[in-house]
MARKOLDO-218888 format. One record per residue (C-alpha): residue number from 1; x, y, z; residue in one letter. Coordinates in steps of 0.5 Angstrom, whole numbers, plus 500, padded with zeros to 3 digits. Layout:
<kemar seq="NUM" u="X" v="Y" w="Z" type="A"/>
...
This chain:
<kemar seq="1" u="539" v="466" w="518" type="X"/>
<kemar seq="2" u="532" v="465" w="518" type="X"/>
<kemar seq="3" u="528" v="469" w="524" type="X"/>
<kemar seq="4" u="522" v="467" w="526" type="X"/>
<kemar seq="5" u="518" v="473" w="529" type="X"/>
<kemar seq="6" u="516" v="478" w="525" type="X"/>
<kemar seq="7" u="519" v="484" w="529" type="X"/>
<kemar seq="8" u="527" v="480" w="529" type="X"/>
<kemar seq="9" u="525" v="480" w="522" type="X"/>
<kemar seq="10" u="524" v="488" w="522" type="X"/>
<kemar seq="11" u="532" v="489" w="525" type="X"/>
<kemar seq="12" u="535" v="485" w="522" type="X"/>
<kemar seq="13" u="533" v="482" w="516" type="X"/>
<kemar seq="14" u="537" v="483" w="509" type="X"/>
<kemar seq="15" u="543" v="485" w="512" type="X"/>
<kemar seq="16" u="550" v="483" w="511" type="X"/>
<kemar seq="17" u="556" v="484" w="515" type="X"/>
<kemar seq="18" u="559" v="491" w="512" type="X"/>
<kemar seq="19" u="567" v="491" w="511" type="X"/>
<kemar seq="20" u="568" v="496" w="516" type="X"/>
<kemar seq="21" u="564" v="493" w="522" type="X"/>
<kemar seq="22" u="559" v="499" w="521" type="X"/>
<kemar seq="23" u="552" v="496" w="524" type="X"/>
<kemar seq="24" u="547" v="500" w="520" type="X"/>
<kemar seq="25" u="547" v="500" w="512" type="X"/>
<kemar seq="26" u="551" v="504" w="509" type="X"/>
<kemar seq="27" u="548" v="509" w="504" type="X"/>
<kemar seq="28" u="552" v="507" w="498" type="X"/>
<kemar seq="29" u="551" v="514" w="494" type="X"/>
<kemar seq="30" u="554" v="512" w="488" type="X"/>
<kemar seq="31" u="551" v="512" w="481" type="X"/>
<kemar seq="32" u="556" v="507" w="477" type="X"/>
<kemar seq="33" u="560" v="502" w="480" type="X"/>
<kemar seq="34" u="567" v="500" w="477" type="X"/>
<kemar seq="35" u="567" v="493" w="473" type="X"/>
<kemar seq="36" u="570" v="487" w="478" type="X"/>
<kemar seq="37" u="573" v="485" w="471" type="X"/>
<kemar seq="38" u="576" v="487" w="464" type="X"/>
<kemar seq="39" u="570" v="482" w="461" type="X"/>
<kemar seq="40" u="566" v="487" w="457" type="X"/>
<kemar seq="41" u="558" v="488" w="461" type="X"/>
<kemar seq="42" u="554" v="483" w="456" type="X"/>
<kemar seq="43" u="549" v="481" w="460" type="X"/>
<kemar seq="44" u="541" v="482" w="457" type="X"/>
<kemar seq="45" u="536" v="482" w="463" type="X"/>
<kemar seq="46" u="538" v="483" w="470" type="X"/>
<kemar seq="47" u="545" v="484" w="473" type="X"/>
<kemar seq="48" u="546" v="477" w="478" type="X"/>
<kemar seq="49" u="545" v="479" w="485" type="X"/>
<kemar seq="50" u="551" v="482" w="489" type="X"/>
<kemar seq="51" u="554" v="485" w="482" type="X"/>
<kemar seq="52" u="553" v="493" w="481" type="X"/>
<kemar seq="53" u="554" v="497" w="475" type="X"/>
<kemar seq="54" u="549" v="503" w="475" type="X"/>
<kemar seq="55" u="544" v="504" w="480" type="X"/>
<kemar seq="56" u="538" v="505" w="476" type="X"/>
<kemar seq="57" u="539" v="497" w="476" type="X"/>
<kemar seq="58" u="541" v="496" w="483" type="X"/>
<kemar seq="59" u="545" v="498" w="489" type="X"/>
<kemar seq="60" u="547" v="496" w="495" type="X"/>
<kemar seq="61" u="544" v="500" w="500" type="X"/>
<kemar seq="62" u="537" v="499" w="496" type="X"/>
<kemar seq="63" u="538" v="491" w="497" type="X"/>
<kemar seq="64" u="538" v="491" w="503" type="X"/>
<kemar seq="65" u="531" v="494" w="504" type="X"/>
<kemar seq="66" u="528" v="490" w="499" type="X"/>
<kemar seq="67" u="531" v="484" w="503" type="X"/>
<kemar seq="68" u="527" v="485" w="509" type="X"/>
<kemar seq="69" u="521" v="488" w="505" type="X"/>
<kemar seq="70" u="521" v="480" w="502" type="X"/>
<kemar seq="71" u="521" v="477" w="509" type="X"/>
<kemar seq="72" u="516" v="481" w="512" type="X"/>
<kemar seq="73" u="512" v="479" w="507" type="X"/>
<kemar seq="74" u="513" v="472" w="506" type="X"/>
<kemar seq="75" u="516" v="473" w="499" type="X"/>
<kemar seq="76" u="522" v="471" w="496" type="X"/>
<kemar seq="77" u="524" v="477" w="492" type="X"/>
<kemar seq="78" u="523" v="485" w="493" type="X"/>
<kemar seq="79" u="523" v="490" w="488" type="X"/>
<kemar seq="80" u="524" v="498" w="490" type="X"/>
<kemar seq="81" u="521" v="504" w="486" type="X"/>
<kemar seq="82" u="521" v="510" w="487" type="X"/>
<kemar seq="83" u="514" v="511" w="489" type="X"/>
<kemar seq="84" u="508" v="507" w="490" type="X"/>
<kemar seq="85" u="505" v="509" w="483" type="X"/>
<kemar seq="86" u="511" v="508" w="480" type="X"/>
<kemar seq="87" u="511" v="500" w="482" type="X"/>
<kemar seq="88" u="504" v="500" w="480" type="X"/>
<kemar seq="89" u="504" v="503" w="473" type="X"/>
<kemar seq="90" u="511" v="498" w="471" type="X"/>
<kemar seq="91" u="507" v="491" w="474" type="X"/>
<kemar seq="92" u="501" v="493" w="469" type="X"/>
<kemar seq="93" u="506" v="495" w="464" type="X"/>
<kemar seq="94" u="510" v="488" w="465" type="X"/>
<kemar seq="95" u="504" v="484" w="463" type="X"/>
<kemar seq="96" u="499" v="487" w="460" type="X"/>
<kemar seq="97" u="499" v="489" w="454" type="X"/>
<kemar seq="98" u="494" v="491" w="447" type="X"/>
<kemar seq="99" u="487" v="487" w="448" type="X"/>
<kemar seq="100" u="489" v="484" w="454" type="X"/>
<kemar seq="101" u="484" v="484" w="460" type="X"/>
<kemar seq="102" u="484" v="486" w="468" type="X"/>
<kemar seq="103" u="479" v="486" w="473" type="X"/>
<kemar seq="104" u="480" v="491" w="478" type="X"/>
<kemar seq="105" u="475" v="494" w="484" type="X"/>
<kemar seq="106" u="473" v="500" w="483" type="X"/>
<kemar seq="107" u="473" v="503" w="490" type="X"/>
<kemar seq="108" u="481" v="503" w="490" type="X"/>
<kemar seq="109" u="486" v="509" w="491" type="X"/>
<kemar seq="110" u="484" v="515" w="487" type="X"/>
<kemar seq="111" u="491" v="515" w="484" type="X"/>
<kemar seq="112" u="490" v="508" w="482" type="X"/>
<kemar seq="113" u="483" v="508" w="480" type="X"/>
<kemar seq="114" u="486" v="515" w="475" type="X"/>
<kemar seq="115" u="491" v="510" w="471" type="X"/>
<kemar seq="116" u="486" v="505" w="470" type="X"/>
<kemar seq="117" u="480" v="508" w="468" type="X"/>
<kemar seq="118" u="483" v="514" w="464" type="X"/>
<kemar seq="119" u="490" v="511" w="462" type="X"/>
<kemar seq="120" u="490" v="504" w="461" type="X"/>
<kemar seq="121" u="485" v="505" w="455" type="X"/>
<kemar seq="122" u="490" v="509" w="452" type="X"/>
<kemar seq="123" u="493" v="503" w="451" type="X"/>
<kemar seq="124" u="489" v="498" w="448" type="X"/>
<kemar seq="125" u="488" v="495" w="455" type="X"/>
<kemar seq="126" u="481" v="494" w="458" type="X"/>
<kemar seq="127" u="479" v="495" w="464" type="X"/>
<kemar seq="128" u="473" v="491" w="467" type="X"/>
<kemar seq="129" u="470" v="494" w="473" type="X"/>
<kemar seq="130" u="468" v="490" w="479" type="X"/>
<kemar seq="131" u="465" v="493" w="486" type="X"/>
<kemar seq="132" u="469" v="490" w="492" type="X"/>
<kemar seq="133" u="464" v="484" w="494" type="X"/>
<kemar seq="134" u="468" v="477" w="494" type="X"/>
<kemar seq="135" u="462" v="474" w="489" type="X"/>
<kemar seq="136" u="462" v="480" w="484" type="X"/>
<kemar seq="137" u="469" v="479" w="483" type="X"/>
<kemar seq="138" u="470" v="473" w="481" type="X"/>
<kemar seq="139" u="464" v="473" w="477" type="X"/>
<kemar seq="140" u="467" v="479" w="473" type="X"/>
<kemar seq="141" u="473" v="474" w="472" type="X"/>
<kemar seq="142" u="473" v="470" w="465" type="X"/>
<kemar seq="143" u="478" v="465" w="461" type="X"/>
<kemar seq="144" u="480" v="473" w="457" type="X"/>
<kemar seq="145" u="482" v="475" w="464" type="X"/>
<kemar seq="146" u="489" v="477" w="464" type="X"/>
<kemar seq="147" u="490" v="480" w="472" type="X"/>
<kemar seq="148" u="486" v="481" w="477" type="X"/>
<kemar seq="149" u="488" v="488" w="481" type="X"/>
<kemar seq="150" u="485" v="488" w="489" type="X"/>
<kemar seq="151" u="487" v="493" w="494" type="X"/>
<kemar seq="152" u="484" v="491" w="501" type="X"/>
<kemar seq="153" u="482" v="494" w="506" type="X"/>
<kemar seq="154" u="481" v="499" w="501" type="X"/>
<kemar seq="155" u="481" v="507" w="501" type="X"/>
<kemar seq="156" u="478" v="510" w="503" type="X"/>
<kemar seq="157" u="472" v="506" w="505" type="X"/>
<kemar seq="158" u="476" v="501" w="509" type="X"/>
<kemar seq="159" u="472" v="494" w="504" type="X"/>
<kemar seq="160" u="475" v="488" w="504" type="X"/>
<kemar seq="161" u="475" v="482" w="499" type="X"/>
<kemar seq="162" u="476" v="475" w="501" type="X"/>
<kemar seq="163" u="482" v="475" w="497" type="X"/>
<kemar seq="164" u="484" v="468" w="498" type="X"/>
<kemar seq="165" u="478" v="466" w="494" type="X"/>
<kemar seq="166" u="479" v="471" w="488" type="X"/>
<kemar seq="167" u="485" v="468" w="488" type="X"/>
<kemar seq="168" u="483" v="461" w="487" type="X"/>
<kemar seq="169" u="478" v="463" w="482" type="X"/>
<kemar seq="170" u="483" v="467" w="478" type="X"/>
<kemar seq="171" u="488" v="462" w="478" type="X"/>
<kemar seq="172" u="483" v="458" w="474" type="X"/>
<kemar seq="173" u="482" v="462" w="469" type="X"/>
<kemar seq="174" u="489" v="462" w="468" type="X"/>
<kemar seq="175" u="490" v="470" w="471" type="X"/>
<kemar seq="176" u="494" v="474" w="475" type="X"/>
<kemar seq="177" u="493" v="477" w="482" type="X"/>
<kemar seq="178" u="496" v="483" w="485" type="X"/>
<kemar seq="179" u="494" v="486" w="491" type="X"/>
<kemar seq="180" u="495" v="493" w="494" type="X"/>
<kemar seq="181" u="496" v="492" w="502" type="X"/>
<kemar seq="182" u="498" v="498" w="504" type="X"/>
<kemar seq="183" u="493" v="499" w="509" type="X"/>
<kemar seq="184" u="494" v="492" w="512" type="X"/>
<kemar seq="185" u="503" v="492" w="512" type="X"/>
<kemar seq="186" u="506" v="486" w="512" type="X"/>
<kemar seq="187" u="504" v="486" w="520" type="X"/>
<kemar seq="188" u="496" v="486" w="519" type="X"/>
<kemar seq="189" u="496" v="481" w="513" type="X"/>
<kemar seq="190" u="500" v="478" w="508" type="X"/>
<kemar seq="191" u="496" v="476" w="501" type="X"/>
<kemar seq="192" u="503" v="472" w="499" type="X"/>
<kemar seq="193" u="502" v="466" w="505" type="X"/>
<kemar seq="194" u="494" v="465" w="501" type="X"/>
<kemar seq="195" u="498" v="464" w="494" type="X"/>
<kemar seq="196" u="498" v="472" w="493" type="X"/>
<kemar seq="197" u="502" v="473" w="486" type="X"/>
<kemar seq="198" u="504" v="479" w="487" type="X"/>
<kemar seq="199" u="503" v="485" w="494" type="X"/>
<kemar seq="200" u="505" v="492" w="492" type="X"/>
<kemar seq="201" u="506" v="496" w="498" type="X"/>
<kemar seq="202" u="506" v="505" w="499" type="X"/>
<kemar seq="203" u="513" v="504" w="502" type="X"/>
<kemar seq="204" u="512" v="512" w="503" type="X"/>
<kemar seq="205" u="506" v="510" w="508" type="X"/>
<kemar seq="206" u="506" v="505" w="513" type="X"/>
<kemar seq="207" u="514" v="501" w="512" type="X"/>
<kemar seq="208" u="516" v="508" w="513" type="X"/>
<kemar seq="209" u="512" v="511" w="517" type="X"/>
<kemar seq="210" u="516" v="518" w="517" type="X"/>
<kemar seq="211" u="512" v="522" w="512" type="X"/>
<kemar seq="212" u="519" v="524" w="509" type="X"/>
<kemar seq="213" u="520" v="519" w="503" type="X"/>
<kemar seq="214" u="517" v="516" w="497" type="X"/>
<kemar seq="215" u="517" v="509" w="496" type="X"/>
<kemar seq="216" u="514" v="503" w="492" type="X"/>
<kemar seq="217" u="515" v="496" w="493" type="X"/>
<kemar seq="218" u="513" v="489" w="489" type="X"/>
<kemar seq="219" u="514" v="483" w="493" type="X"/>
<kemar seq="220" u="513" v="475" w="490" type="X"/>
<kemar seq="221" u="514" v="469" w="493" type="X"/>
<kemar seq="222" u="516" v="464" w="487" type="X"/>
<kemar seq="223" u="512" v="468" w="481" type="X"/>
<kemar seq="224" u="516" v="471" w="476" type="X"/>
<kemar seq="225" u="517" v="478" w="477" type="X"/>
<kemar seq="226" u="523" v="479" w="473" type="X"/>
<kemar seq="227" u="519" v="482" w="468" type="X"/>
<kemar seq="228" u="517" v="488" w="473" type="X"/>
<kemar seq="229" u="525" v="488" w="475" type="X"/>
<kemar seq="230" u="526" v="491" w="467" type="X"/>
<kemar seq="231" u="521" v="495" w="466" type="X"/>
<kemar seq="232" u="524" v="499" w="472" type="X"/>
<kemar seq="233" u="530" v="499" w="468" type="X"/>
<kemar seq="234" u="528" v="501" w="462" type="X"/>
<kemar seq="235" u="522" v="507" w="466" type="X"/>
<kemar seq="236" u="528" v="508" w="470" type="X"/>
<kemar seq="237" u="522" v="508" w="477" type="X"/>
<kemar seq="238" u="529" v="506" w="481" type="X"/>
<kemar seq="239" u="529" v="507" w="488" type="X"/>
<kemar seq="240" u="535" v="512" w="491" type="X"/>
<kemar seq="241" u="540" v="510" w="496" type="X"/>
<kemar seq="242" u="538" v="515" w="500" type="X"/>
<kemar seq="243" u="531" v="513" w="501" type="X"/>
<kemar seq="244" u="533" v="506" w="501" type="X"/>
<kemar seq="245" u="537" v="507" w="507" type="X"/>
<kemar seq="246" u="531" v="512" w="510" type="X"/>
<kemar seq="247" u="526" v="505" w="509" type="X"/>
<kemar seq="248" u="530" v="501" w="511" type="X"/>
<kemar seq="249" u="531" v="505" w="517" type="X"/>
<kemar seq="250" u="523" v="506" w="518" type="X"/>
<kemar seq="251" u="522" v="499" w="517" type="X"/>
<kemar seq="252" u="526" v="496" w="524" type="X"/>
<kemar seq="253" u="520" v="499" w="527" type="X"/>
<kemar seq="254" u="514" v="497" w="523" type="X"/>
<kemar seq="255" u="512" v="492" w="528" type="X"/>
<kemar seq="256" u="512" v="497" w="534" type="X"/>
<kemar seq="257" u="510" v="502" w="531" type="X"/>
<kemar seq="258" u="504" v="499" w="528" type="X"/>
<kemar seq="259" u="502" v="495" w="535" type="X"/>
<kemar seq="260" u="501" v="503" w="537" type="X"/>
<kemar seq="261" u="497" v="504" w="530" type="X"/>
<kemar seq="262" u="492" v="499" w="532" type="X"/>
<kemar seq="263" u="491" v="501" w="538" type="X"/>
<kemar seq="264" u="489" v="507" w="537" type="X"/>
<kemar seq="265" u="485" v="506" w="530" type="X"/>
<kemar seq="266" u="481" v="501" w="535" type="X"/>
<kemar seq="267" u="480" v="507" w="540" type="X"/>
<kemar seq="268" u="479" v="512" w="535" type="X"/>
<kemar seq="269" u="474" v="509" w="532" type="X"/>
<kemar seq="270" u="470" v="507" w="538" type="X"/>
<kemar seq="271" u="470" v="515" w="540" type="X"/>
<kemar seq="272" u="467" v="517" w="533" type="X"/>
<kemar seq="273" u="462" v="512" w="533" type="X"/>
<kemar seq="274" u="459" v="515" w="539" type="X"/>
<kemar seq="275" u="460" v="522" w="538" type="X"/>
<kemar seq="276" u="453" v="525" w="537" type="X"/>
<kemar seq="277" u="456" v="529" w="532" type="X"/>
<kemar seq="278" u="459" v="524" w="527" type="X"/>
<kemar seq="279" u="453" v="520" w="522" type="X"/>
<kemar seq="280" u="457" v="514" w="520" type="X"/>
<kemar seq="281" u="465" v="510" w="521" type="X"/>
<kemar seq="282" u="467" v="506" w="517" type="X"/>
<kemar seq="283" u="473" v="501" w="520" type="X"/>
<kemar seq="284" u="474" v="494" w="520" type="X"/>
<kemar seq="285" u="474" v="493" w="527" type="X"/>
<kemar seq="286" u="468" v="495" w="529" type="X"/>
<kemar seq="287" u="463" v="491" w="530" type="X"/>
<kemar seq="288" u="458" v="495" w="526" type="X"/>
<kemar seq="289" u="462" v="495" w="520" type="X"/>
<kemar seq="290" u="459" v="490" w="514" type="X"/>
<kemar seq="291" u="465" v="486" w="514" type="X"/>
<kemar seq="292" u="467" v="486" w="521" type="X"/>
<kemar seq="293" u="468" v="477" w="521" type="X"/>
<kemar seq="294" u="471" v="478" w="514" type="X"/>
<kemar seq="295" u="475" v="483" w="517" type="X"/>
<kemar seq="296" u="478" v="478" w="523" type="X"/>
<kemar seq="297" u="480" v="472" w="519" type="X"/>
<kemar seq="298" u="484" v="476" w="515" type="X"/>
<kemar seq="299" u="487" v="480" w="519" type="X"/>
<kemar seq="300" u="492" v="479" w="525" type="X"/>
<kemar seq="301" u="489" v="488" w="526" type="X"/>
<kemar seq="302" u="486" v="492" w="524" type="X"/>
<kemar seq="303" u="490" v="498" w="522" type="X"/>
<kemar seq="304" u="490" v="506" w="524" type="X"/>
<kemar seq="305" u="486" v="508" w="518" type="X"/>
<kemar seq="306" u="479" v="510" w="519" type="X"/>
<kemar seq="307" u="473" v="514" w="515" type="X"/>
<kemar seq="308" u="469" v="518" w="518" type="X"/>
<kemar seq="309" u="461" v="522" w="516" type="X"/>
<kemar seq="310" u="460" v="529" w="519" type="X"/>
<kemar seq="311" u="454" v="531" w="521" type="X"/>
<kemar seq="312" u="452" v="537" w="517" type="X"/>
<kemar seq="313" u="455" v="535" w="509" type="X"/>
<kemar seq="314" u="462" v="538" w="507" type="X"/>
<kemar seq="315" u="462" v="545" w="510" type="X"/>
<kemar seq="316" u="461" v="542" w="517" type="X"/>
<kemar seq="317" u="466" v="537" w="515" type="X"/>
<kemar seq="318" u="470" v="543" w="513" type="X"/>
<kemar seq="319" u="470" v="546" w="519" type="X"/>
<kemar seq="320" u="472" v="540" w="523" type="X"/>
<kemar seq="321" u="478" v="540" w="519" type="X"/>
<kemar seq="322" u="480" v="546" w="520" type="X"/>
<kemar seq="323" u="479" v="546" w="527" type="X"/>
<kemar seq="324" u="484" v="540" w="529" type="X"/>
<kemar seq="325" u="489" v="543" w="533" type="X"/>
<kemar seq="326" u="494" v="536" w="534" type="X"/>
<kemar seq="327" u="491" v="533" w="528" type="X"/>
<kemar seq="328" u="495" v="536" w="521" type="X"/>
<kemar seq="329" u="490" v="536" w="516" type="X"/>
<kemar seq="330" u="495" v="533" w="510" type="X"/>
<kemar seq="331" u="494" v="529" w="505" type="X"/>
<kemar seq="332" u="497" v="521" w="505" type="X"/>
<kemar seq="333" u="498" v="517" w="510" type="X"/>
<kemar seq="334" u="501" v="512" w="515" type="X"/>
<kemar seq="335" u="506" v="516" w="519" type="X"/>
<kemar seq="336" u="507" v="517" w="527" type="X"/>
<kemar seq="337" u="504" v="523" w="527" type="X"/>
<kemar seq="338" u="495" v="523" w="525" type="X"/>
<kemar seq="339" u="494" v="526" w="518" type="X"/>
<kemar seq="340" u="487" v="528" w="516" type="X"/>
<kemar seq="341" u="484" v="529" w="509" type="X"/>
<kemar seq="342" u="478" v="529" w="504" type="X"/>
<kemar seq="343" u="478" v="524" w="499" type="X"/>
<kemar seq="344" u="474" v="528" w="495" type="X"/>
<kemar seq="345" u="479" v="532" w="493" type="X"/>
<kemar seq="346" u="485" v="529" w="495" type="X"/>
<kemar seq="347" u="486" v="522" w="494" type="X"/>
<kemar seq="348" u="479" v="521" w="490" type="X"/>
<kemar seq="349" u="479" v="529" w="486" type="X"/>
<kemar seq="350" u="480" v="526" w="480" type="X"/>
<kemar seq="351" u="474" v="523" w="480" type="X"/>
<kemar seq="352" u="467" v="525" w="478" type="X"/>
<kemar seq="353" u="462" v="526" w="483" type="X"/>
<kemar seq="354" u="457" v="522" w="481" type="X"/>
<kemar seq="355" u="463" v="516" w="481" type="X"/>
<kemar seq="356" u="464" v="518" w="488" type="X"/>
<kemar seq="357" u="457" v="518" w="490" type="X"/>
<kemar seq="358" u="456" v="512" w="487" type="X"/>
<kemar seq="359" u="462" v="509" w="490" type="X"/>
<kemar seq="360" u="460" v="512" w="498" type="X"/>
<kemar seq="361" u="465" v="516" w="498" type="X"/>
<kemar seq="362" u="461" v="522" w="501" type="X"/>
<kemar seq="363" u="462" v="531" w="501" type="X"/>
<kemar seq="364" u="462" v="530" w="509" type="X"/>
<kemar seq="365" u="467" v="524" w="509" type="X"/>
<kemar seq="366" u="474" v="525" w="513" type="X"/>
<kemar seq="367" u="479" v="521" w="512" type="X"/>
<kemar seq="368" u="483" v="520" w="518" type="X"/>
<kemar seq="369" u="490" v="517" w="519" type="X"/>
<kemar seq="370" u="491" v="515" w="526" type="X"/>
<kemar seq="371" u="498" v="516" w="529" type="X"/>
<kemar seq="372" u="502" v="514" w="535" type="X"/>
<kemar seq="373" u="500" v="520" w="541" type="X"/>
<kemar seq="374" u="497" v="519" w="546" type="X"/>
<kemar seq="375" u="489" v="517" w="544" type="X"/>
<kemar seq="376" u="486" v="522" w="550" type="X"/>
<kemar seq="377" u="489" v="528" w="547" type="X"/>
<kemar seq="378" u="487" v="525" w="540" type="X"/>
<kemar seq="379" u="481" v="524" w="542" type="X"/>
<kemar seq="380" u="480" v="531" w="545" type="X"/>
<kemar seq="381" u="482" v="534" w="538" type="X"/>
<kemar seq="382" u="476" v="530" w="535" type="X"/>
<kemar seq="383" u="472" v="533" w="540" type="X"/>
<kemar seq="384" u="473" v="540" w="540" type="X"/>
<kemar seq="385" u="473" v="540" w="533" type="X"/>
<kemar seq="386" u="467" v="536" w="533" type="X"/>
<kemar seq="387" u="463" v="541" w="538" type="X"/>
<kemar seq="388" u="466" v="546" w="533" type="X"/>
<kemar seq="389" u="463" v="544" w="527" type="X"/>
């Protein structure tokens, strides 16, 4: 059945009725499945759909999640993996090859920006380098161009780029353009409805929301990702039954629990930009960010992440880290409790720091995943920690 509302969606799509009765998903722990014929397995690719014979190619309880991801996100197809890099490297490593070229932003999560810049080249596939500004984007894409890497809003200085347009520019030139939306969720923004050719999600964040899992998810609508389909197979970057159901479970209340994220980013951030104690935030759904207009056509919310500038550089940052009571200092993202970090070395260590510099990520930046609690108590963590600084 074809839902409407994107919170029905949450609960109930992808499911099927189980022979037992039983409401929720069954965890379907099992590594191989026994043959429905005596025909010997002679398929090349994938296995067709509802046909089970090793888990590392599909398995029930990982298609159920994968279906639901797919209608959150406006797509016609999921694939799980087992984490968000796993989803990543196996869509570069299904097309893209020796001399191929992409394009990618450079501010980009720290763990993407590691393979890009010093694993890629290793495979003969170069890598151009564009700021995130909609216009520098589609200027570095060429007719030698063969993908295109956007992530938007972007960790951890939350930039946006005018993804529908890059899109349109890359087509013409005949690439492909594969977004990383974990920041946004299906719920804030969904790239497939603007001609997107592929959205790769951090299932481990926001779709599941409980810190306790790791996941990857790739989602089309009508573009092939078959090719990504056997390089899981072959890498072996398969998502577990047990996560799956964990997802899956996470994910009915996605649209809740994000409508609390929202919130409390929008007041967090209003609280730390006025806090004299605080040099700069940075987050989309203020009116002092950059790209706020940007920000309010693309996005229906604008999420529970945030950065913010301490007064005083990294030892007064330091100190404000250490003296959050309710806020864990932890680094990912996305979970119902509130996680604090510093990008430069967490998510951004690899990076040199002239490269950091270069980018805006400061020696003073925090970067803050906003949680459900109350905001009052939230803001009154930040702010003895603030005064503590």
């Amino acid at each position: 059945m074809a839902y409407k509302g994107i919170s029905t969606k949450a609960v109930h799509s992808g499911e099927r009725p189980e022979p037992t009765g039983a409401v929720n998903t069954p965890i379907y722990q099992s590594s191989t499945f026994r043959f429905p014929t005596d025909e010997p397995r002679t398929w090349e690719g994938e296995v067709p759909e509802g046909t089970y014979v090793y888990s590392r190619q599909s398995n029930p309880t990982v298609e159920v999640a994968e279906r639901k991801i797919a209608d959150l996100e406006s797509g016609k197809r999921c694939l799980l993996f087992s984490s968000g890099m796993a989803a990543i490297s196996s869509i570069l490593m299904a097309y893209l090859g020796k001399g191929d070229v992409m394009v990618s932003q450079e501010d980009i999560y720290g763990g993407t920006y590691n393979l890009f810049r010093n694993h890629l080249p290793r495979l003969g596939i170069d890598v151009k380098w564009a700021p995130s500004d909609t216009e520098a984007l589609i200027d570095a894409i060429t007719p030698r161009t063969k993908m295109v890497w956007l992530e938007s809003p972007t960790n951890p200085l939350l930039r946006l780029v005018d993804h529908p347009e890059v899109v349109r520019a890359a087509h013409e030139q005949g690439a492909i353009v594969a977004i990383d939306n974990t920041f946004a969720t299906p719920v804030n923004q969904r790239p497939l409805e603007s001609g997107m050719d592929i959205v790769m999600e951090s299932g481990t964040k926001y779709l599941a929301g409980h810190s306790d899992l790791l996941a990857g998810a790739v989602v089309s609508d009508g573009f092939d990702i078959s090719p990504v389909h056997e390089k899981r197979s072959v890498l072996g970057g398969s998502l577990d039954p047990f996560a799956s159901f964990l997802l899956e479970r996470g994910l009915k209340t996605l649209p809740l629990r994000m409508e609390r994220h929202n919130f409390n980013g929008m007041c967090i951030a209003r609280f730390l930009e006025d806090h004299p104690a605080v040099e700069r935030v940075h987050y989309p759904g203020l009116e002092s960010h950059e790209q706020h207009e940007l920000a309010k056509r693309l996005l229906s919310g604008f999420g529970g992440m945030l950065s913010f500038e301490v007064k005083g550089g990294r030892r007064a940052a330091e100190n404000v880290m250490r003296s959050l009571r309710t806020i864990k200092m932890a680094t990912s993202l996305g979970g119902v409790e509130s996680l604090v970090s510093m990008p430069l070395n967490t998510s951004h260590r690899p990076l040199p720091p002239e490269e950091r510099a270069r980018m805006g990520i400061t020696d003073s930046m925090l970067r803050l995943s906003v949680g459900i609690e109350d905001v009052e108590d939230l803001e009154a963590d930040l702010d003895q920690a603030l005064r503590a600084s």
